[in-house]
N, C-alpha and C positions, 0 to 999 in steps of 0.2 A: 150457602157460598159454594161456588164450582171448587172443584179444581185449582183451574186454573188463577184464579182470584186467589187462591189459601197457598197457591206455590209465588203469586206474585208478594204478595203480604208477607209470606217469610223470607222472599229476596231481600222489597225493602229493608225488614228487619233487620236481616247480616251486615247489608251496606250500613243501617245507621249502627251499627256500634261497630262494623269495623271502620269508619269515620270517626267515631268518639275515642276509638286506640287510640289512633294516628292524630288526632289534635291531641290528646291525652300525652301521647310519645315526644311532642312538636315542640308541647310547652315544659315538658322536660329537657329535653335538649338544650332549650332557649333560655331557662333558666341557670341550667349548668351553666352553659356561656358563656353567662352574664356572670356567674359565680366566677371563674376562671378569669375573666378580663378580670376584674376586680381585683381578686390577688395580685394578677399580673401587673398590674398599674399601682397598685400599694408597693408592691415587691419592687417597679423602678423609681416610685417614690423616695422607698426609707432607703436604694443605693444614693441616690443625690442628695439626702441629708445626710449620709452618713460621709460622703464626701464632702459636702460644706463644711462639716465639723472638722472635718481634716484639715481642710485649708485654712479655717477659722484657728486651730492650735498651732499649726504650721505659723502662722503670721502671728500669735502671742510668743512662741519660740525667736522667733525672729526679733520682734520686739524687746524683749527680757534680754539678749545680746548684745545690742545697742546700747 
């Protein structure tokens, strides 16, 4: 093997695993996300039931007045 053959073969090399970082990097990122919306959408979730509950006691108060 030349040379130049054993310098291109270690190029390739670099490039494939610094491409397997950066998908490695990619799907952590996208994962995180994914984690974060998720809380975030649970998190305006339990405020809208905890305000229906509100409204929900609000309206047996009112009731029980009557």
């Amino acid at each position: 093997m030349s040379k130049v053959e054993r310098v291109t073969t270690v190029k390739n090399e670099l490039l494939d695993i610094f491409m397997s970082i950066n998908v490695a990097e990619h799907e952590k990122r996208s994962r995180s996300a994914a984690q974060r919306n998720l809380r975030a959408r649970r998190g305006i979730e339990l405020h809208q039931e905890f305000k229906q509950l509100e409204r929900d006691i609000a309206e047996l108060d009112d009731d029980e007045k009557h």
